[in-house]
Structures are given as structure tokens and as C-alpha cells.
C-alpha positions as CSV (number, residue, x, y, z in Angstrom):
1,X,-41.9,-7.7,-0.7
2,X,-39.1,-7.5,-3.4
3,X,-36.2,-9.8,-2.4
4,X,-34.0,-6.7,-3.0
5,X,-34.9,-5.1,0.3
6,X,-33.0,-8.5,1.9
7,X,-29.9,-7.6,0.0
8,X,-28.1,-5.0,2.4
9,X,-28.3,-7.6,5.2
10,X,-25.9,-10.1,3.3
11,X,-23.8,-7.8,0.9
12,X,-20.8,-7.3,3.8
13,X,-20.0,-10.3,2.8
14,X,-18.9,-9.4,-0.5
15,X,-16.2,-7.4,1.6
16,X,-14.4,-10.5,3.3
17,X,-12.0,-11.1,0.6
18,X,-11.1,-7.2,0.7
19,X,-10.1,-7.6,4.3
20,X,-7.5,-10.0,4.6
21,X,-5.8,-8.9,0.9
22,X,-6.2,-5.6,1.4
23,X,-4.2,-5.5,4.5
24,X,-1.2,-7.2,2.9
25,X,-1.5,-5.6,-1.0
26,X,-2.4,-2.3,-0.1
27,X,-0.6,0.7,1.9
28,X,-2.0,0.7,5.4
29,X,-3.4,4.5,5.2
30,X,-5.4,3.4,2.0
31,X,-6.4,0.4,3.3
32,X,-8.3,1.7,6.7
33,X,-9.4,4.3,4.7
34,X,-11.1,1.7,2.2
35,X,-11.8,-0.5,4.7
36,X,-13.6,2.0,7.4
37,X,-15.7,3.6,4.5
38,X,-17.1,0.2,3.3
39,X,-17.8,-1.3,6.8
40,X,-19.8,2.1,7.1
41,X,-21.8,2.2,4.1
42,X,-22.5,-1.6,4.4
43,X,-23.6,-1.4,8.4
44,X,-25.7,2.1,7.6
45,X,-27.0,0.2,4.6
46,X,-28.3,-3.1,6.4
47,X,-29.8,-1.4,9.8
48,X,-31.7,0.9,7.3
49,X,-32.8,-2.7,6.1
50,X,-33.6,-3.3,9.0
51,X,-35.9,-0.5,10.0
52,X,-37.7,-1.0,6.6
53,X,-38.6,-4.5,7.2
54,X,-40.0,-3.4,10.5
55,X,-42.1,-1.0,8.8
56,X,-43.5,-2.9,5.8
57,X,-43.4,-6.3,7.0
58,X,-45.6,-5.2,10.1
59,X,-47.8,-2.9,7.7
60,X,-50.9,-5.1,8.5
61,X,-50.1,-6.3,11.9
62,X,-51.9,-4.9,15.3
63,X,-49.7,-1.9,16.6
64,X,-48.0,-1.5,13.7
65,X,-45.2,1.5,13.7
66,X,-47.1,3.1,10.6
67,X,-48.7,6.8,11.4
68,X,-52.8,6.1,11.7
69,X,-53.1,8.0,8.6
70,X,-51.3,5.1,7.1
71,X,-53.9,2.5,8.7
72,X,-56.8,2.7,6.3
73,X,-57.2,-0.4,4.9
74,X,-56.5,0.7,1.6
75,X,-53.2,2.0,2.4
76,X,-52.7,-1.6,4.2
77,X,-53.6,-3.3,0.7
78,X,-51.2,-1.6,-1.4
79,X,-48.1,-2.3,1.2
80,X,-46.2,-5.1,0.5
81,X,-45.3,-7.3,3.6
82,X,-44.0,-9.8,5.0
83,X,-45.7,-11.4,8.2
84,X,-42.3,-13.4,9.3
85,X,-39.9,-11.1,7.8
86,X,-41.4,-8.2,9.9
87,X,-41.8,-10.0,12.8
88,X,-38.1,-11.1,12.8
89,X,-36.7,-7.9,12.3
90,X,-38.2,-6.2,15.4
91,X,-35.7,-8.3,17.8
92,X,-32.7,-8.0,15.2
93,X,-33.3,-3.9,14.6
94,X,-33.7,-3.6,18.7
95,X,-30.5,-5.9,18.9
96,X,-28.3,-3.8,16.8
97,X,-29.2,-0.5,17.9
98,X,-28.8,-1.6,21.6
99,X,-25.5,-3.3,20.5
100,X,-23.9,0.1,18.4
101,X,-25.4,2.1,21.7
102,X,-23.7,0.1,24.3
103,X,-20.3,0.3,22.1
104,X,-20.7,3.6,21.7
105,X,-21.0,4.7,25.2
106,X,-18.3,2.1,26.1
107,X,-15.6,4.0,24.3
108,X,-17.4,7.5,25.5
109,X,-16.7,6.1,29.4
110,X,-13.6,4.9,28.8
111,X,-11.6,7.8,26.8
112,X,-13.9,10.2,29.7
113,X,-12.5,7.8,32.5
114,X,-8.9,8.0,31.3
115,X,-9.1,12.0,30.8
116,X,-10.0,12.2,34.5
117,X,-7.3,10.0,35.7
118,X,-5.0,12.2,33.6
119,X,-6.6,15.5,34.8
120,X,-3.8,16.4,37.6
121,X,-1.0,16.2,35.2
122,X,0.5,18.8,33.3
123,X,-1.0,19.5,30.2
124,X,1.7,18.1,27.8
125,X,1.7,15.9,24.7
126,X,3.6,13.2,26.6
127,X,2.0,11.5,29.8
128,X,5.0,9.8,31.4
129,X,2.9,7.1,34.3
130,X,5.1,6.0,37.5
131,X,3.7,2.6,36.7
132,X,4.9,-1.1,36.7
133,X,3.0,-2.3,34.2
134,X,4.1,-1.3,31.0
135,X,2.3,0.2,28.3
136,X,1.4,2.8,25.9
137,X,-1.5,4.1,24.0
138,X,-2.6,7.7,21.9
139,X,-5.1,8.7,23.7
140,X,-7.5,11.7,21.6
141,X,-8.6,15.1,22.7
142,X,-7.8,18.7,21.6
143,X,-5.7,20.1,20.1
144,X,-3.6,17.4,19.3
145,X,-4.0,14.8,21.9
146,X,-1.5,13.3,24.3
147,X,0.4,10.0,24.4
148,X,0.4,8.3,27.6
149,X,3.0,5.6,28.6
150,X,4.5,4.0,31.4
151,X,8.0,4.4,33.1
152,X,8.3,0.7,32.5
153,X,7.9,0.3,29.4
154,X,10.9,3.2,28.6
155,X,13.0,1.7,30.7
156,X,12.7,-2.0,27.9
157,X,13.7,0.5,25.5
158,X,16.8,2.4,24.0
159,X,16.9,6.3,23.0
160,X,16.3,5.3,19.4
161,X,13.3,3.2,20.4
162,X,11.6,5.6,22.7
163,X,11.7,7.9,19.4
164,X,10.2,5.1,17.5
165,X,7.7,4.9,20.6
166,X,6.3,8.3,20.4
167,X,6.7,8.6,16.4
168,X,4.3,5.6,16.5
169,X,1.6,7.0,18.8
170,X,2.1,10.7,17.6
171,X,0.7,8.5,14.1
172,X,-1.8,7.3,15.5
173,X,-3.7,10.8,16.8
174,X,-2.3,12.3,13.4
175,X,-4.2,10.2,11.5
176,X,-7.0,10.1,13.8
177,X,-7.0,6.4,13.5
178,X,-9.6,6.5,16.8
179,X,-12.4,7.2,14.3
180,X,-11.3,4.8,12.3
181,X,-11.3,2.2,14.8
182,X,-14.5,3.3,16.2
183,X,-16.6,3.2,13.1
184,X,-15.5,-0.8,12.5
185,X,-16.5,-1.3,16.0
186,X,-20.0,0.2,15.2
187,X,-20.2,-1.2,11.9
188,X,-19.3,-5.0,13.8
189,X,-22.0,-4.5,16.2
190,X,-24.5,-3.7,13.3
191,X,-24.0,-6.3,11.2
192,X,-21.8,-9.6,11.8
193,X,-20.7,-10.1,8.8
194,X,-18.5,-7.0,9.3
195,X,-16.3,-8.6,11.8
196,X,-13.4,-9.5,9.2
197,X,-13.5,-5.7,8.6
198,X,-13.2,-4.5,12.0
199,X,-10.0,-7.0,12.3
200,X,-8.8,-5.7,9.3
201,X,-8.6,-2.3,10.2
202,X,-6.9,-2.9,13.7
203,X,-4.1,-4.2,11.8
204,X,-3.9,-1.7,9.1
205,X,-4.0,1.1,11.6
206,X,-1.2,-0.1,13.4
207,X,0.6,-0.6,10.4
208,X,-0.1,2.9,9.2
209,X,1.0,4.0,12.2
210,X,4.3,1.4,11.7
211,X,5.3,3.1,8.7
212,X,4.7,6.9,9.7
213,X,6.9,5.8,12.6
214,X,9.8,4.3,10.2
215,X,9.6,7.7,7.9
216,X,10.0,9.5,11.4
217,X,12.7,8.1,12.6
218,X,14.5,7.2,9.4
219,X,15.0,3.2,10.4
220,X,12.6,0.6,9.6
221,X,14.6,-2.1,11.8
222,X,14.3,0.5,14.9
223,X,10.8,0.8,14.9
224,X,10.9,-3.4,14.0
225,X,12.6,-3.4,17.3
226,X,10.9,-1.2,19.2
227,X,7.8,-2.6,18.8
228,X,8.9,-6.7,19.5
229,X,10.2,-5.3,22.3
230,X,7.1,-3.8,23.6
231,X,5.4,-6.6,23.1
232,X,7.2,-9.3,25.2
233,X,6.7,-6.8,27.9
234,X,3.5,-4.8,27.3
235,X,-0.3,-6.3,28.1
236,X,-0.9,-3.7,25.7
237,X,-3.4,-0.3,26.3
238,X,-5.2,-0.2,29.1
239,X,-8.7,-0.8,26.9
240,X,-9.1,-1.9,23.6
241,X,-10.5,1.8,23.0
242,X,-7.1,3.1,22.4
243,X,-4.5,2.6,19.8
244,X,-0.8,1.5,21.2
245,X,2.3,0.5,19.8
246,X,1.8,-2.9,21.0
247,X,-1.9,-3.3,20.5
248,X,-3.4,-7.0,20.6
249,X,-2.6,-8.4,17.0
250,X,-0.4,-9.9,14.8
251,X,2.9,-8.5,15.8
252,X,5.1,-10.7,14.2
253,X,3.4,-9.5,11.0
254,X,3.7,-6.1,11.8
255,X,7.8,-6.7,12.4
256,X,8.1,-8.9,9.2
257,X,6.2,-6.1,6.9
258,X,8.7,-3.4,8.4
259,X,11.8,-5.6,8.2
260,X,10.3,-5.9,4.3
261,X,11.2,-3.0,1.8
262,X,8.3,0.4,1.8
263,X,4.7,-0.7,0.3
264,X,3.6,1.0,-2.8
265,X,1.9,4.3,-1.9
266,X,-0.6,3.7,-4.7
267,X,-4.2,4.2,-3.7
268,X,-5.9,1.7,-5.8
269,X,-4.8,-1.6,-6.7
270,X,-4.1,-3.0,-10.5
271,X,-7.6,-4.5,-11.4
272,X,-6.5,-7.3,-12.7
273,X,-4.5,-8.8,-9.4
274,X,-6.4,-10.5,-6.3
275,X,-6.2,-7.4,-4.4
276,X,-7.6,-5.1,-7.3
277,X,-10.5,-7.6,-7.7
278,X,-11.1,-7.7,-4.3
279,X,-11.4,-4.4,-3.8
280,X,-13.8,-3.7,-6.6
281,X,-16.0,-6.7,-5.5
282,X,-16.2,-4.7,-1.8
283,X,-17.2,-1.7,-3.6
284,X,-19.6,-2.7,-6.1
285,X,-21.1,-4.9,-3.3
286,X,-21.2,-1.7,-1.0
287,X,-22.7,0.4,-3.8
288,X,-25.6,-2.1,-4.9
289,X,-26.6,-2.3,-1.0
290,X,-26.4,1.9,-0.7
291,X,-28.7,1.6,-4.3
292,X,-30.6,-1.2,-2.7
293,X,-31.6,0.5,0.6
294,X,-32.8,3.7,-1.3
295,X,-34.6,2.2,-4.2
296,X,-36.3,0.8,-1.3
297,X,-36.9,3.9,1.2
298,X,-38.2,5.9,-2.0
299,X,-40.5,2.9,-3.4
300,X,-41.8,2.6,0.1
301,X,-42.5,6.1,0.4
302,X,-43.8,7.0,-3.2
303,X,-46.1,4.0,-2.5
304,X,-47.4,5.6,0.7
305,X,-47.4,8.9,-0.6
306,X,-49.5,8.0,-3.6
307,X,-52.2,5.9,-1.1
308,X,-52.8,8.7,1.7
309,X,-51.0,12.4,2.1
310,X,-48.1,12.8,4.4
């Protein structure tokens, strides 16, 4: 067994110094864009890794997932294995998918739960909550979603900063940053490594949504305020499923960047800077895994082809 088949599982980690630089050097929408599609080549890559290591490296083990056409033993002989390898990855592959299935359904209950709680109220883009505790989140659906908050939190803030409130959250289903969100999630549970990712592009989402709500409004310091004001007094959305203007994260980064002049709406970085380099190392490092798994899906198959018909 070639030692390229092990590649996909440790390439994310050519995409931690793209995550913290991108999310200060780059403009937030290019950045969770970036971000999200790495995290999803690199977690597809490795569980595809995965899967192949349970198929070759059990090729000559008892039960082996291999059709019984694929049994003869001089299919078996012309399969390269590993004993260990395939052994190992069993437990990992069951792991992940269980992990991505659980996350998965977690944000299907939630976003179902919070639709049903929200069923008896008119069917507006606002959801205005007769609630103490105060908070606010975009929460998706057709057409456009809705943006629930609380009659807590709008009483914290002025006319100005309930604009800068809804601006934000209206971003947020916009941009369909829930997809976003979700696909670092899955990616996370698929492969560790991806974890800096997933932070990443909490922060750059919310940022998007920062400076979507500045253009909207026409004030960078309103939506500054708005949003340290929401967070002395928010606990933040209800689940972690949901974007919100004062989402767990680094808030005083979020004030400093928009108390800071406009990014750069450039979509690719200058090569030559820290950020440029680290963004091509993320994407030739996602692009050797993607040629990695497939050189070794078609080797595996043309060798298996070539010993027995399909």
C-alpha cells in the first residue's frame, strides 16, 4: 500500500495557517467562501481515505467488505494491504460517519424544533419574542427566512441599532452563511485537523455579516455599537445552529475590525505576503489530497477490474 493513500488524512493541516490569516488579511465573504470550500474538499478527501483503507487494507482478512467475486485468491494476491492500517480504519471510518450523522441531525432537530415553536406566529421576516432573555439569531427557511429576536434585547438598543440589528441578521440568511457554517461543522467532525477551519469560519461569517450590516446602515461605529452592546447582554442564539449578531466569539475583534477603515474587496491575496502564501499552501495541499484520493479510487479499481470482471 503506497504511502499516498495516507496523505488525505494529514493534508488539513496544510490549511492551519490559512485560518487564522485569512480571517484578518482577507474580506470576510472571501474568506468563508475559501475557507468552507477547502474544509470540504479536505474532510470528503480524507473519509474517502478512509473507506479505501477499509477496503484494501482488509482485502485478505476473514469478512472482508470485498464482493465474493473479488475473494479468489488471485484477486487477494494482486491487492495491496495493510493488515494494521485496515484494521484501524474500521473504528475511525465508523467514528466519523457516526460523528457527521449525529451533527447533521443535530442541526436538522434544532432549526425543525425552532420552526415549530415559531409556527403560531405571523408569517413575517421579523419574529419579535416577549422574552427576558435577550437574544437574536437568522434563522433559514423559504423564501427568505425570518430573524427572530427578543423584546429584551431591543429594549438595550437605540433606533439606529435595532437597524444595525436586523441589517446584520438579514446578512446572514442573504449570504446563506447557515451552509457555510454547517459544512465546517461536518468537515470538523470528519477530520480533526479541520477544527481551526470551522473556528475560522464562525468568525468570518459574522464579520461578513458585520460589514454587510455597516454598508446597510451607512455607519461602521453603529453597527460597532450595536453589536458590544448585544453582547454584555445577550447569552447569544438559543443553539450554536444559528448565526446571531452576538454569536460566541471574539467580539472585541469584530468591534475593533469595524471601528478599522473597509477591508480590501480583493478575492485573492498578493502571493508574495503571509496571507497569499497561506492561501496557496491550503489549496495546493487541498488539491494534492482531491488528486491523492482519486489516483487511489481508480488504481484500486483498474487493479480489480483487470484481476476479475465487475
Amino acid at each position: 500500500m503506497g504511502v499516498f493513500v495516507f496523505l488525505p488524512l494529514v493534508l488539513p493541516l496544510t490549511a492551519w495557517p490559512v485560518a487564522r490569516l485569512a480571517a484578518h488579511h482577507l474580506h470576510p465573504r472571501t474568506a468563508t467562501r475559501l475557507l468552507s470550500a477547502v474544509a470540504a474538499v479536505l474532510a470528503v478527501c480524507s473519509t474517502l481515505c478512509l473507506a479505501l483503507l477499509v477496503v484494501v487494507g482488509t482485502a485478505q482478512l476473514p469478512g472482508n467488505p470485498l464482493p465474493d467475486g473479488w475473494s479468489d485468491p488471485e484477486v487477494r494476491a494482486v491487492v495491496p494491504y495493510d493488515e494494521v492500517a485496515g484494521k484501524v480504519a474500521i473504528p475511525a471510518l465508523v467514528a466519523v460517519l457516526v460523528a457527521c450523522a449525529r451533527a447533521a441531525w443535530r442541526h436538522h432537530r434544532v432549526r425543525r424544533g425552532v420552526e415549530r415553536a415559531l409556527a403560531g406566529l405571523p408569517a413575517t421576516q421579523v419574529a419579535v419574542l416577549p422574552d427576558d432573555a435577550p437574544y437574536a439569531y437568522a434563522l433559514p427557511g423559504r423564501p427568505r427566512g425570518r430573524v427572530v429576536v427578543s423584546t429584551a434585547l431591543l429594549a438595550c438598543l437605540d433606533a439606529e441599532e435595532r437597524r444595525a440589528l436586523f441589517a446584520h441578521e438579514r446578512a446572514h440568511l442573504d449570504g446563506l452563511h447557515h451552509r457555510f457554517l454547517l459544512t465546517v461543522r461536518l468537515a470538523a467532525r470528519a477530520n480533526p485537523f479541520l477544527r481551526p477551519l470551522r473556528t475560522a469560519v464562525a468568525y468570518t461569517a459574522e464579520r461578513w455579516a458585520d460589514e454587510d450590516a455597516a454598508g446597510a446602515v451607512g455607519s461602521r461605529r453603529v453597527v460597532a455599537r450595536a453589536i458590544g452592546k448585544a453582547a454584555l447582554v445577550s447569552r447569544g442564539a438559543p443553539a450554536a445552529t444559528f448565526a446571531g449578531l452576538a454569536a460566541p466569539g471574539p467580539v472585541p475583534r469584530r468591534v475593533a475590525a469595524l471601528l478599522a477603515p473597509a477591508p480590501a474587496a480583493r478575492t485573492w491575496p498578493p502571493a508574495f505576503t503571509a496571507a497569499g502564501m497561506a492561501v496557496w499552501a491550503a489549496a495546493v495541499g487541498a488539491t494534492v489530497s482531491a488528486l491523492s484520493s482519486a489516483n487511489t479510487a481508480v488504481t484500486l479499481f483498474l487493479v480489480l477490474r483487470a484481476a476479475t470482471p465487475l
